[in-house]
N, C-alpha and C positions, 0 to 999 in steps of 0.2 A: 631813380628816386632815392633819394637819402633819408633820413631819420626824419619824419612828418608827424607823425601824433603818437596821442599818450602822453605822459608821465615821465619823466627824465628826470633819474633823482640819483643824487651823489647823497652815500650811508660810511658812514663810519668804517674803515675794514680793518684786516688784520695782517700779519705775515703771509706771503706765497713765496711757489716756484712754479716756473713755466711747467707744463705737462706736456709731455711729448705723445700725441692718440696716435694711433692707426688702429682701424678696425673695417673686415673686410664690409664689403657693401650685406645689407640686410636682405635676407630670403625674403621675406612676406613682403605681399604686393600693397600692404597696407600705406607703405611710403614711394614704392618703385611701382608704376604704373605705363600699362599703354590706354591709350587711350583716342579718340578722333584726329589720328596721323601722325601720335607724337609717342615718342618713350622717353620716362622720366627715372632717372637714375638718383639716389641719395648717395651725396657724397660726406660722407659721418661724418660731423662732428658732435661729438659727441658730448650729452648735458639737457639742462633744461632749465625755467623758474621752478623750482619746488612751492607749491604753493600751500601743502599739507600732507604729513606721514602718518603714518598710524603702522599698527606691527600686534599680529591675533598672539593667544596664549600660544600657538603651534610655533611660533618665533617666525609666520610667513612673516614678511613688510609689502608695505604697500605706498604709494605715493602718486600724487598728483602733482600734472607738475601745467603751467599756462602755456600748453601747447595744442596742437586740434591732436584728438588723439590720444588725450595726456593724461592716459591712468597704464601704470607698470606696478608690474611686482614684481619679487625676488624672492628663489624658495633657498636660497645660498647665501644668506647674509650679505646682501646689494653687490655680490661679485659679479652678476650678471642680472638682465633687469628683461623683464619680458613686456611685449610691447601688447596693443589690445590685438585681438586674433585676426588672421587677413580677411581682407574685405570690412574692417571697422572701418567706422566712421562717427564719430562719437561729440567731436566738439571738445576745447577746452578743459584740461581737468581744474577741481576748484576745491572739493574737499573730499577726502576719504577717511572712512572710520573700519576698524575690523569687529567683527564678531567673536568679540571672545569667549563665549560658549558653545562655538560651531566650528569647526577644521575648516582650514581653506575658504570663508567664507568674508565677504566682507562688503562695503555699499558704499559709492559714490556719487558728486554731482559732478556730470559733466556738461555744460553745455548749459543746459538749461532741465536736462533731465535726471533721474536717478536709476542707477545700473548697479547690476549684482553682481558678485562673483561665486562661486562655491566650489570651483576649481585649483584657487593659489592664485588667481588672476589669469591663469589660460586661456579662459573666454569669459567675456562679463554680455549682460544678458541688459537690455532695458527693462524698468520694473512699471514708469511711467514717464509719460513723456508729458511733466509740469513746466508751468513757469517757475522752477524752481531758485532760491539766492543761492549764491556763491559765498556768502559769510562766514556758514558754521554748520558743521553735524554733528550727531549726537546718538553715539550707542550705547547704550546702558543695560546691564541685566535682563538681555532681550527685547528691549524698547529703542527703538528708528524714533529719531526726531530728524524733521527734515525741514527746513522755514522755505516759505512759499513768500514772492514777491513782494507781495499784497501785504504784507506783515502778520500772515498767519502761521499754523504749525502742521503740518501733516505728522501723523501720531501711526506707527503701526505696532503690533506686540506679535504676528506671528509672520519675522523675518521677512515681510514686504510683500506680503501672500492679500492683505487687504490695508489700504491707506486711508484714513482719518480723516479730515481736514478740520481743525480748531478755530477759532478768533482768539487770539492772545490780547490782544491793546482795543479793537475797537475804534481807532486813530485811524482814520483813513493817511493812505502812502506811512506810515510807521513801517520801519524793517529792523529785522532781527537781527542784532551785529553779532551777538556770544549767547551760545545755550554752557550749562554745567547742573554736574550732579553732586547731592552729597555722597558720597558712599555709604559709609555707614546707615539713611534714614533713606534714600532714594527719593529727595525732594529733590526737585527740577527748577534752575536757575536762569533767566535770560534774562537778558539786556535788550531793548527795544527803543526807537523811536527814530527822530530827524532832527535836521538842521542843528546840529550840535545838544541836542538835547536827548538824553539817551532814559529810561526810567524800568528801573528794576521791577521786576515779577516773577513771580513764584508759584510753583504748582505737587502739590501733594496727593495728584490723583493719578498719575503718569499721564500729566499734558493733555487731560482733556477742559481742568479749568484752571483758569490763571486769576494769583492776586496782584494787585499792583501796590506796591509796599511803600509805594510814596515815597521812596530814593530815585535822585532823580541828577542828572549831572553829563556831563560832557567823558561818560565813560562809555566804553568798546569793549572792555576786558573782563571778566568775571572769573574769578578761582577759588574753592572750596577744598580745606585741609581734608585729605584722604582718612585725616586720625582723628577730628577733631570738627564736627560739623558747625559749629560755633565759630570760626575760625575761616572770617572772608573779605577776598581782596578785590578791589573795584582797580583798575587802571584805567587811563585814557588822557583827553587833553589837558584837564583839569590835575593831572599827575595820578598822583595812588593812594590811596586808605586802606584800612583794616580794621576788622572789629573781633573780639573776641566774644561777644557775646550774642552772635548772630545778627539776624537784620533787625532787631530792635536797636542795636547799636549798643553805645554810642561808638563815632566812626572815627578815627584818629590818622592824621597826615602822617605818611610816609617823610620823613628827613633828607635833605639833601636832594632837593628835586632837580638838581641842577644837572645833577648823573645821571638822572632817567632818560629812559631813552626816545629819542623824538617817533612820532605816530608811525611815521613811516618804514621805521627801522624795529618798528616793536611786534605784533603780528601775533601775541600769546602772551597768558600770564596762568602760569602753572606754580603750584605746590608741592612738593616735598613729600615725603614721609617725615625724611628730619626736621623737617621745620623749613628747608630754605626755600624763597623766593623766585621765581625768574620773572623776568616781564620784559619780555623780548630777548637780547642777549646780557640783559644785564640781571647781576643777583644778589641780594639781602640774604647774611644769617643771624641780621637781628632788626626786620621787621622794620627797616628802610633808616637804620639810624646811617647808618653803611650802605653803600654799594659799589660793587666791582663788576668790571665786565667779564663775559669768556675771556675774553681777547687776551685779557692782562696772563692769563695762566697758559696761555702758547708758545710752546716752539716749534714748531713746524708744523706745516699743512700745505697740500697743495693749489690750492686758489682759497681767496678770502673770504671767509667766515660772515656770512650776512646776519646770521641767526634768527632771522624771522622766525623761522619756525624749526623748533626742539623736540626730539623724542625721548624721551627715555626709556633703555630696554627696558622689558618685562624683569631682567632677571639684574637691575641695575643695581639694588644693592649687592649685589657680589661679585658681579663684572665691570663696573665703572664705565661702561658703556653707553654713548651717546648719540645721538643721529640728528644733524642738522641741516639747516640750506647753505650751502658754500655757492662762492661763484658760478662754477661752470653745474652744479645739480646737490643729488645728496651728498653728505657728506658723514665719516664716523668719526670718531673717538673711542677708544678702549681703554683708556687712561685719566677719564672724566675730565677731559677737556684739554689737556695738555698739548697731544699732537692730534693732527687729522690728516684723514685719507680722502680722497674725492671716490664716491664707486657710482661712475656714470655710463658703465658700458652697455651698448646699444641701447643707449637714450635716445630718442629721434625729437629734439624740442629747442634749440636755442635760436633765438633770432636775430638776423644777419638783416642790419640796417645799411650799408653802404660795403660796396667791393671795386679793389682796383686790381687789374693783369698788368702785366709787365710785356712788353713786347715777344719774347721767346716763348709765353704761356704757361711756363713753368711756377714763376714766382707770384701768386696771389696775396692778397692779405685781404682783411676783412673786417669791418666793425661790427661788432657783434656785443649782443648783450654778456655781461659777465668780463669784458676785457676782449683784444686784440686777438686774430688768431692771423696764421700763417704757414703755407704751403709754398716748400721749393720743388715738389715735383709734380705740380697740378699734373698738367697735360701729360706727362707720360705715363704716370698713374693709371688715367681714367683710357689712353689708349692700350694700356696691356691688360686692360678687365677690369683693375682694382678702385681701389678706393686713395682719393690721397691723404699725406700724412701731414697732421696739422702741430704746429703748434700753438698750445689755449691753455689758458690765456697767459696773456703777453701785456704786463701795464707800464704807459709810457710815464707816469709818473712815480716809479718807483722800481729800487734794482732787488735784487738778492737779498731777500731777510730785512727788507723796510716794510714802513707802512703805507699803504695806498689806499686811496680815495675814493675808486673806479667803481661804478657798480655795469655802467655799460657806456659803450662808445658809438658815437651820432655820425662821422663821418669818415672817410679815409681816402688820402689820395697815395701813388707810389708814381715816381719818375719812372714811365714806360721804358726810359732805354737807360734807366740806371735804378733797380731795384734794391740798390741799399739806400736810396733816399728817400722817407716816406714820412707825409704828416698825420696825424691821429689825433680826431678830436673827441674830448671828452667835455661833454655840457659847454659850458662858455670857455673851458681849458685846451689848448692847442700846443701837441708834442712836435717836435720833430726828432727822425732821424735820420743820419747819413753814411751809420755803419751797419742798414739791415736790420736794426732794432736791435745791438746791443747793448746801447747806450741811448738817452733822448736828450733833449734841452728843449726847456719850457718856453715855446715862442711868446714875445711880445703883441700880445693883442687886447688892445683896453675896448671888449665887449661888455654890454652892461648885463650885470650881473642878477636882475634881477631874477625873480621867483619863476622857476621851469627856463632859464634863458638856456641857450640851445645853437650850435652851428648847426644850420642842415643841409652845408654843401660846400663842397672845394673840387673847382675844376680844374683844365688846363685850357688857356689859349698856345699850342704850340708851335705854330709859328711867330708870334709875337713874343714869347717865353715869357709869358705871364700866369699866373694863378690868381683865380679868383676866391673868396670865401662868402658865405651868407652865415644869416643868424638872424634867428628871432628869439623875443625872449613875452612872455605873459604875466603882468605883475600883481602878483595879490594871487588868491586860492582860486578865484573864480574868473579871473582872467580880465581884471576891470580896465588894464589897461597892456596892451598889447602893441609890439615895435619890432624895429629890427635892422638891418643895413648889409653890408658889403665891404670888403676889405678888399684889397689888393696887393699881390707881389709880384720884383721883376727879376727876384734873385733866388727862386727855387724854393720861397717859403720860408726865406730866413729871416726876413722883415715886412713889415705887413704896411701898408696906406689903407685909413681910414678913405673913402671914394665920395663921401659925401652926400650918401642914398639920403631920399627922405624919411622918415622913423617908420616904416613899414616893415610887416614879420616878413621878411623873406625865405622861405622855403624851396625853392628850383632855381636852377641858374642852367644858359647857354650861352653859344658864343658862337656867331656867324666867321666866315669869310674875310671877314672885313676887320674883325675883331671887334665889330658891336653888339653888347653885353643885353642880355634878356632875363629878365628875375619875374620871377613866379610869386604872387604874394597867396597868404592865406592866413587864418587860425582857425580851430572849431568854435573858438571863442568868442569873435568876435566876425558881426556878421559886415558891420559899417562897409559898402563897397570901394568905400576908402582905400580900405585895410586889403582888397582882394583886387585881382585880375593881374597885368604886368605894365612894368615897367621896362622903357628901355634906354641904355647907359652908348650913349656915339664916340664917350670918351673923355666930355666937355660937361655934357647935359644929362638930364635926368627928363623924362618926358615918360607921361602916365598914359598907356595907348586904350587903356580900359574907362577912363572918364564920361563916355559917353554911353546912357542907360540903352541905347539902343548896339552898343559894340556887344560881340559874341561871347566878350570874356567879361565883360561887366559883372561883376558880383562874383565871380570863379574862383574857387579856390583851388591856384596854378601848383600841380602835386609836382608835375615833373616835365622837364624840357630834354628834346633831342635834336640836335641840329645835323640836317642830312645832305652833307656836301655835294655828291652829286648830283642833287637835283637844287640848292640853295635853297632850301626851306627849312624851317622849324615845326617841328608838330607838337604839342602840349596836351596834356592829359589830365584834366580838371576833376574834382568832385568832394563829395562830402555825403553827409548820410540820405539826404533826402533826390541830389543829382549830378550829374557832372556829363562831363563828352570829350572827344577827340576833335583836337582841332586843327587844320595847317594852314601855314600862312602862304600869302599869294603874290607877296612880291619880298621885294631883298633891298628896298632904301630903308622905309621909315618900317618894316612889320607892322605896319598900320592897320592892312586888311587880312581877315582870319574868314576859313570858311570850316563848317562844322560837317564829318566825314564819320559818322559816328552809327551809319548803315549795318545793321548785324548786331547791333550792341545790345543789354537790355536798357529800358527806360529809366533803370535806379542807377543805373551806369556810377562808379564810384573811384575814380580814377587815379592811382595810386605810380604807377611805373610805365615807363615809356624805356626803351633800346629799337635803336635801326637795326636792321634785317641787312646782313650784306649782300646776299642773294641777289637783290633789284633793290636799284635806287629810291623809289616807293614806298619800300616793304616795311611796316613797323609792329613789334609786339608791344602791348598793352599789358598790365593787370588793373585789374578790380576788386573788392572788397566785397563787391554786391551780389545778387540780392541775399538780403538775409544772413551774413557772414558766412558765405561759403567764397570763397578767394577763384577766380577762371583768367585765365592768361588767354589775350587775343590776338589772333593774326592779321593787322589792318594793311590796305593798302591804301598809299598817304596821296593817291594820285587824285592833283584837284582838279574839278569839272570835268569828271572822267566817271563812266558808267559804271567801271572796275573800282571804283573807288569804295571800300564799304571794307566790317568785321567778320571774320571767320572763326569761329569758338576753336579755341587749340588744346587746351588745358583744363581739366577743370578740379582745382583744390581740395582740400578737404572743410568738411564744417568747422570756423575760426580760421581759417590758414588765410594769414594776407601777405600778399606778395609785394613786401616793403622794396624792393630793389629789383630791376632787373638789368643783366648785362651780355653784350654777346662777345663770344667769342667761342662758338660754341655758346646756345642759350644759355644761362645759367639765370639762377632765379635764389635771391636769398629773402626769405619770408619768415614767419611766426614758426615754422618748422624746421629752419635749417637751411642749407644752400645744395641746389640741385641743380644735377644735368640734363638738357632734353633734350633730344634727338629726333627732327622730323623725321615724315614716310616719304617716301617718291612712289607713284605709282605707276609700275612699267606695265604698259600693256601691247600685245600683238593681235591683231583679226586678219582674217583673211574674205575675200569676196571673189570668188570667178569671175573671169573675163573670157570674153570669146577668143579662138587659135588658141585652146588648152594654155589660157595664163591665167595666172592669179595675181590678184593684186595683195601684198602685203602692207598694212597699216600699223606702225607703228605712235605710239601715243605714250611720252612722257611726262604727270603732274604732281603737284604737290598734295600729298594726302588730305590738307590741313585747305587750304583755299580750291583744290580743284583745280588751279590754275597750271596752264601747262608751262613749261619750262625751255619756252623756246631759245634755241641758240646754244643748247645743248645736244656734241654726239651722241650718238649710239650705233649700236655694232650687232650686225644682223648676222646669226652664228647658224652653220647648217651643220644636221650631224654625220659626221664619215663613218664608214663601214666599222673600224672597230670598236665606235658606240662613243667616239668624244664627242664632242662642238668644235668646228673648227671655223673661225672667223670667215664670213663671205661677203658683206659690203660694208660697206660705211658709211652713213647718213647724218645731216643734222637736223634737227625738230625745227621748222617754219609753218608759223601760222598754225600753230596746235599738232602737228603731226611729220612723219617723214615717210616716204613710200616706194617702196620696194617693191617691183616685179618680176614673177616669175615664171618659168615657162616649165608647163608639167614633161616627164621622160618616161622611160619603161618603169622606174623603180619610185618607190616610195620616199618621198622627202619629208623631212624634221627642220624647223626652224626654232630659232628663237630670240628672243631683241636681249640686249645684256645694256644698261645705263651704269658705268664705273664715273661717281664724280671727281672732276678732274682740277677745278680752281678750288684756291682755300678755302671762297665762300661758300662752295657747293658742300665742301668735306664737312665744314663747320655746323653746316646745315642737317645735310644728308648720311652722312659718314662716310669712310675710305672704302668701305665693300662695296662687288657690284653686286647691283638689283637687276635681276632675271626676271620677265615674263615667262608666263606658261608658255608649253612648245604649243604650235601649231602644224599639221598634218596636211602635208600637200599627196592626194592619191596617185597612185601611178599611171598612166597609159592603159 
């Protein structure tokens, strides 16, 4: 599966240089887990979205960042970043505030709830588990403000010990986009409302009654001078005001709106001591006649400067210290703004939308939020214990000391048997390279460009040496009209054929045997069963195999396609918030008939990634998103009108974690978390049963942790022990029909057995790994 939903947004950026990470794999079993027959290994890279920082009078920091999991601190000025304590599980971070009248103490929403720390962020504790927003929080001279869904306020005054709940608006569905305080008077500021209409209110009793001040506008933003409580700035669609004389006004337009920065690149609007502006990354020091960006005051930094969201040290008047969102996580400044440092180590958060391997398994690349990354030593890496070493980010539109565009990248393919040729797409922009990524060139491909447009796939046919691309694009905010198509190339990606699709979002692409082409259509947007199930491309023709309300994918929204050569089928993996399933097809002309194999699953089934299993021709893993945002990776077998046909839970994510791709070569799984390794169980078993004429029957039994299933047509090696206490090898069997069976004839002395399964094809290592799996011994008594 490739880049499928959300948000895909190209922001303004600034100078970079690649970062060269290695960092060994993480203790805490927070991200590296076993679990029903599998071990999952993180393989760091390292970062995350910053979604909000904050930093207590002790100088701890702290930070949220849109990962499951996603509250870290740092008691060492972000040189290192502590992750939540093992065994969290916590859900997305969204905002964190510190307690500046308390060491070590500090409150966030993650998830949907609110969690404490009083440690430095060593362990944070749940305080309540609300429908809490993800907008804004607010600590003030011992006062939690926390907004609740519903457009209300939860109020507490003795550090989270008892929670309030207020009515702020009385608007039913109204939410709370900005809370602020005065300083100096401790009046309480929010912004509230919907559908572009936002309206100011105010409270002078600490938040438990609000006035509504009858300002009212297309604002998000609200800032009050720390010197100066008369002295307040609204931002949002509508651009930016200011009043000097409080909320009586009167309200005066900001100048030059032309510089401010668009909604989605803006993310805060803070105040000064001196006087100066910020509202987002941009800044006024006269009150918007002027505005400059950060950006313009840079010379170096190691990935691009988003600047959503800004800190300023505690001790910023005399340090010129600064903390913001950079590409790959936080990022500082010690110079107010001139250069920056990325400090993202062991961050566990950035999310890997598409992965390609290279034949030898060495060379991976990766699309990933924040720009390209890239591993030349994947596989030997992860075989000699470690972690591999990435390079992040890597933007294919721009070199050494320019400016780039990239905030994250939707797809990526690499020529398997030539790893310096690789294409990289960015929203509707598509890079190529053929020196390994030292250099790109911007492919010709006239995709419409409209609002969220988006490639979400580039395959190969490689016996025909062809490449495929898809893309969908959504027009307007609300997605009023939605489309998409198919490109074609026969020369490595250097030139692209429009194919002729009909205007549908295509999101999945596969490619049989034959080289007849399969597109997955979807959007969340739009539900028109027009717009959803598959299409299929003979070469010539375009034929819609989902037109009839009684076919299986009718109305589907097709996430992701696999096509499994030795068995000549397709399987798809369909869904959205409310259903979806597994499906495979039954014949190899027209993929006309689909049957639904989705045995084991649950009923919210939400079907996001699909990879074949090499093990058996059959075999496929799935993810899901479901239920309730918790991410589980499944082990299905694809075999149709077959008893064995059905899911077996393999994996199961964290709260928020969706497993946006997956690919085997060796499982790996690149999700909301990062890109990981998993490693089935085999389970080696031996019994024994008497037979009459002092024999034993010896039973051997080798399966897969994960399905039960056994693994016939695999040896194994029945080891007896010699006198001076080794194993030494005594038959050799192979598993038929679930089992292989060895008999033994009892002697004067006591015998030791034991079964040993060493996997011996690539698929089984890939699977299983290069050690052998030993059964317990079994004890034959003597004469």
């Amino acid at each position: 599966m490739r880049f499928k939903g959300g948000l895909f947004l190209l922001t303004a950026t600034l100078f970079f240089s690649a970062a060269f990470v290695h960092v060994a794999q993480a203790a805490s079993d927070v991200f590296n887990n076993e679990q029903n027959g599998s071990l999952r290994q993180s393989l760091q890279l390292d970062g995350g979205y910053v979604e909000s920082l904050a930093q207590g009078s002790d100088g701890m920091l702290y930070t949220a960042i849109n990962a499951p999991n996603g509250l870290y601190a740092s008691q060492d000025e972000g040189e290192t970043w502590l992750p939540v304590q093992e065994g969290g599980d916590i859900g997305a971070g969204h905002n964190v505030v510190a307690a500046d009248d308390a060491i070590a103490t500090a409150f966030a929403v993650a998830g949907i709830s609110l969690y404490k720390t009083t440690d430095g962020g060593e362990t944070w504790e749940e305080v309540y588990n609300g429908d809490y927003d993800q907008s804004t929080l607010l600590y003030t001279n011992g006062l939690l403000l926390v907004p609740v869904r519903d457009g209300s306020i939860t109020v507490s005054d003795d550090m989270g010990v008892t929670l309030t709940n207020y009515t702020l608006s009385g608007i039913s569905n109204d939410r709370i986009a900005a809370l602020a305080v005065s300083e100096s008077t401790g009046a309480l500021y929010a912004i509230s409302g919907q559908n572009n209409l936002n309206r100011v209110y105010t409270s002078i009793d600490n938040g438990q009654t609000w006035m509504n001040t009858g300002i009212s506008g297309d604002w998000d933003e609200i800032a009050v001078d720390p010197t100066d409580d008369q002295f307040i700035v609204l931002a949002g669609d509508d651009g930016a005001q200011y009043t000097t004389t409080g909320l009586v006004g009167p309200w005066t337009d900001m100048n030059d709106l032309d510089q401010m920065p668009t909604p989605a690149a803006r993310g805060y609007a803070t105040i000064l001591s001196s006087g100066r502006i910020y509202v987002g990354p941009q800044y006024t020091d006269d009150n918007g006649t002027t505005w400059r960006t950060m950006g313009s005051d840079i010379t170096s930094l190691d990935s691009f400067l988003r600047g959503n969201m800004v800190l300023f040290d505690k001790d910023y008047a005399t340090n010129d210290r600064i903390w913001a969102q950079c590409g790959r996580g936080p990022c500082v400044s010690n110079d107010n703004g001139v250069t920056w440092e990325d400090k993202v180590m062991n961050m566990t958060g950035v999310t890997i939308y598409d992965m390609s391997i290279d034949e030898t398994k060495e060379v991976v690349w990766l699309a990933a939020q924040g720009g390209v990354a890239k591993s030349e030593n994947f596989s030997s890496s992860i075989a000699a214990g470690g972690s591999p070493t990435w390079t992040f980010p890597i933007y294919p539109d721009a070199g050494p000391g320019e400016v780039s565009n990239i905030s994250s990248t939707s797809a990526i393919w690499m020529d398997p048997t030539n790893a310096d040729v690789v294409i990289a797409a960015v929203g509707t922009a598509v890079y190529r390279t053929d020196d390994g990524g030292t250099t790109w060139t911007a492919v010709d491909v006239d995709i419409k460009d409209e609002y969220r447009g988006i490639v979400t796939e580039i395959i190969q046919d490689a016996p025909n040496n062809i490449l495929y691309l898809s893309y969908r694009y959504q027009e307007g905010t609300d997605g009023q009209t939605v489309g998409g198509g198919v490109y074609m190339s026969e020369d490595n990606g250097e030139t692209w054929t429009d194919l002729g699709a009909p205007d549908v979002p295509v999101i999945s692409l596969g490619v049989d045997a034959d080289g007849k082409l399969l597109a997955g259509l979807g959007s969340e947007l739009e539900s028109d069963a027009a717009m959803r199930g598959l299409y299929l491309y003979d070469g010539s023709t375009w034929t819609f195999l989902s037109s009839d309300s009684s076919h299986l994918t009718y109305g589907q929204m097709v996430n992701d396609i696999v096509y499994i050569p030795a068995a000549d089928r397709f399987v798809i993996v369909a869904g959205e918030t409310n259903s979806g399933g597994v499906f495979t097809s039954n014949d190899s002309n027209d993929w006309a008939d689909w049957e639904e194999i989705g045995n084991g699953l649950p009923t919210d089934f939400w079907g996001q990634a699909v990879t074949q299993d090499p093990t058996g021709a059959q075999a496929v893993y799935v993810s899901t998103a479901r239920p309730a945002g918790t991410g589980y990776i499944y082990k299905c077998s694809a075999a149709s009108s077959s008893e064995d046909a059905g899911c077996d839970l393999y994996y199961t994510g964290l709260i928020d974690e969706q497993f946006e791709t997956l690919l085997f070569d060796g499982l790996l799984s690149g999700s909301t978390l990062g890109i990981f390794a998993y490693q089935s169980k085999a389970n080696v078993t031996l019994a024994k049963k008497k037979l009459r004429k002092h024999q034993f029957r010896l039973t051997a039994r080798v399966k897969d942790s994960v399905t039960e299933k056994s693994l016939n047509g695999r040896s194994v090696q029945f080891f007896a022990k010699a006198k001076n206490g080794q194993y030494k090898i005594f038959a050799k069997k192979k598993i038929k029909k679930g089992k292989a069976i060895l008999t033994v004839t009892q002697n004067s002395k006591q015998q030791q057995f034991q079964l040993r399964f060493r996997p011996k094809t690539d698929a089984d290592q890939e699977t299983y790994g290069t050690t052998s799996l030993n059964s317990d011994a079994v004890t034959i008594p003597k004469l």
